[in-house]
N, C-alpha and C positions, 0 to 999 in steps of 0.2 A: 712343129715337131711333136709337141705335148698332145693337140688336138688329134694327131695320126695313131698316136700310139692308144689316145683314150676311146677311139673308131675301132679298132685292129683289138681292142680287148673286149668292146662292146661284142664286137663280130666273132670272134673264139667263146663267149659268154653265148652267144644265140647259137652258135654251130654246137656245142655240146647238149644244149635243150635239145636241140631236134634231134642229134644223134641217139639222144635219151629216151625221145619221145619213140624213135624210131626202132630203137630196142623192143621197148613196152607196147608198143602198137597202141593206138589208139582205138581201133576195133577192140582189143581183149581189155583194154582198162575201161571203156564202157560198160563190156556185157561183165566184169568182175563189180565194177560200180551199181549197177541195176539191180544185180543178184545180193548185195549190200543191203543198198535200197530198200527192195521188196522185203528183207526179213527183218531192217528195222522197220517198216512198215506193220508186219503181219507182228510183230512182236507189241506196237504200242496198240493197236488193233485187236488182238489175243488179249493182252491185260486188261485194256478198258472195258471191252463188249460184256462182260458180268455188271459190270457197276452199272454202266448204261443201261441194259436192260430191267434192273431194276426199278432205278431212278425214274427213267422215265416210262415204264409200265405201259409198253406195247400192248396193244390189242390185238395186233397182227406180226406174226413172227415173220410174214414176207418184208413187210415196212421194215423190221429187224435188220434182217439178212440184208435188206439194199441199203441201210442205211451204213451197215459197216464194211459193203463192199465200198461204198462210195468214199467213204475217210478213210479204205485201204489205198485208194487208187488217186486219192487228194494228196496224203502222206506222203505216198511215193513218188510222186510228181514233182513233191517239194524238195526233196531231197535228192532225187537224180536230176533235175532238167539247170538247178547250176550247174554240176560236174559237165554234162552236155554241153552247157554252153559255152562253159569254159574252154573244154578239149577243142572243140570244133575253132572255136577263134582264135585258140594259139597254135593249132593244125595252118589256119586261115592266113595268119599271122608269119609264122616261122617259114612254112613250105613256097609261101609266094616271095618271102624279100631274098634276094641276092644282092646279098652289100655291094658284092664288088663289081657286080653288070651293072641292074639296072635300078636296082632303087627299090622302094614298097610302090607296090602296085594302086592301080590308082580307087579302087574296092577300100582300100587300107586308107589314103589318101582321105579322101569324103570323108569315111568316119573319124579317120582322130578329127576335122574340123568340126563334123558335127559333135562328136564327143567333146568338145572342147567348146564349144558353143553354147552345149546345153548346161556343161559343168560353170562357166562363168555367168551365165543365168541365174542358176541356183545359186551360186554363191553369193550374185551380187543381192537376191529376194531375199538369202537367209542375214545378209548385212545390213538390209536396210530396214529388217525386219527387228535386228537385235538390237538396231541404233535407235528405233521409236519413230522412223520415218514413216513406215507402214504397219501396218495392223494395230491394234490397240490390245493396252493393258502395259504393266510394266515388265521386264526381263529381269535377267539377272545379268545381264550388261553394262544396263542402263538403267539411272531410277528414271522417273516420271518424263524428266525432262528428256531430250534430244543430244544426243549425242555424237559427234563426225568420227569420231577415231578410239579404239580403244584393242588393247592385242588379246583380249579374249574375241574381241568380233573379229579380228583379223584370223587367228588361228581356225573361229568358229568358220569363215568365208575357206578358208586355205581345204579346211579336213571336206567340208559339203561338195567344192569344186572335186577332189579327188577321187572322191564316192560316188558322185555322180558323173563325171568325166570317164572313171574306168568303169561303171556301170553301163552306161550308154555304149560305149566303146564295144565293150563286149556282147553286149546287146546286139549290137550293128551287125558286127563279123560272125556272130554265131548265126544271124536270120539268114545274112548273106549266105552263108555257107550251108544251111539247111536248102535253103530255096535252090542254089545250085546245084545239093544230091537231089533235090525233087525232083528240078525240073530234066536233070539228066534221066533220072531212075524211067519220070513219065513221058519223057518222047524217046526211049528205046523202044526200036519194032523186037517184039517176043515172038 
């Protein structure tokens, strides 16, 4: 009974996202994110390009000019292409599961395994790495000696799995989902 009702609110919790999401669109919360983007972009870009020019005392003002389109076009890259990845994977995410047919689709499926595979990797590299098992030098886990257990390694193994589990994750579902506008966009006859 308990587990029904804690399904049935998980599913009201996912159905109001997407209705959310479906408000907001995901096309316009892109192109409003990119437009974001681009003027934090041209704004730390606008600040810096005096100093820089200074500092490093071009001889060539084209070297200038390509050198700050290129850290306009880094900047914003960094800054829109998580929101990007984000949208697309919980687009990816939300539009493919129906709770109550058929399940997450099997795109979904793969990746939490592998997101969950790579995440207890890293966890277990960053535990045995705290414990004095591998790599050398001491932590601040562990003095000199070896270590098997201690709840700062545990915590430390808990947050890396997380970070790297939902990084992967979303990693997965957002290529998936780019490759599948691609590969639509390029075998359409125009």
């Amino acid at each position: 009974m308990a587990k029904s009702k804690a399904f049935s609110f998980i599913a009201r919790i996912a159905e109001w996202f997407v209705n959310l999401g479906r408000k907001v669109g995901a096309r316009r919360a892109l192109f409003v994110w990119s437009a974001i983007s681009f003027a934090m972009a041209l704004m730390v870009v606008w600040t810096v390009a005096p100093d820089s020019y200074v500092v490093n005392g071009f001889w060539n003002i084209n070297g200038f000019i390509i050198s700050q389109i290129k850290t306009l076009l880094l900047i914003f890259l960094e800054v829109f292409t998580p929101m990007f990845m984000l949208i697309v994977a919980a687009k990816y995410i939300f539009d493919r599961v129906n709770i109550k047919a058929n399940g997450m689709s099997r795109t979904l499926k793969i990746s939490f395994a592998a997101a969950a595979f790579v995440g207890i990797a890293a966890a277990t590299l960053n535990y045995l790495d705290a414990g004095n098992f591998i790599g050398a030098g001491t932590g601040s886990y562990c003095a000199a000696a070896r270590c098997f257990f201690n709840l700062k390694m545990l915590l430390l193994a808990g947050e890396v799995f997380m970070l790297y589990g939902v990084g992967t994750l979303l990693l997965l579902l957002a290529l998936r989902g780019i490759y599948t506008e691609l590969s639509y966009m390029l075998a359409k006859n125009n």
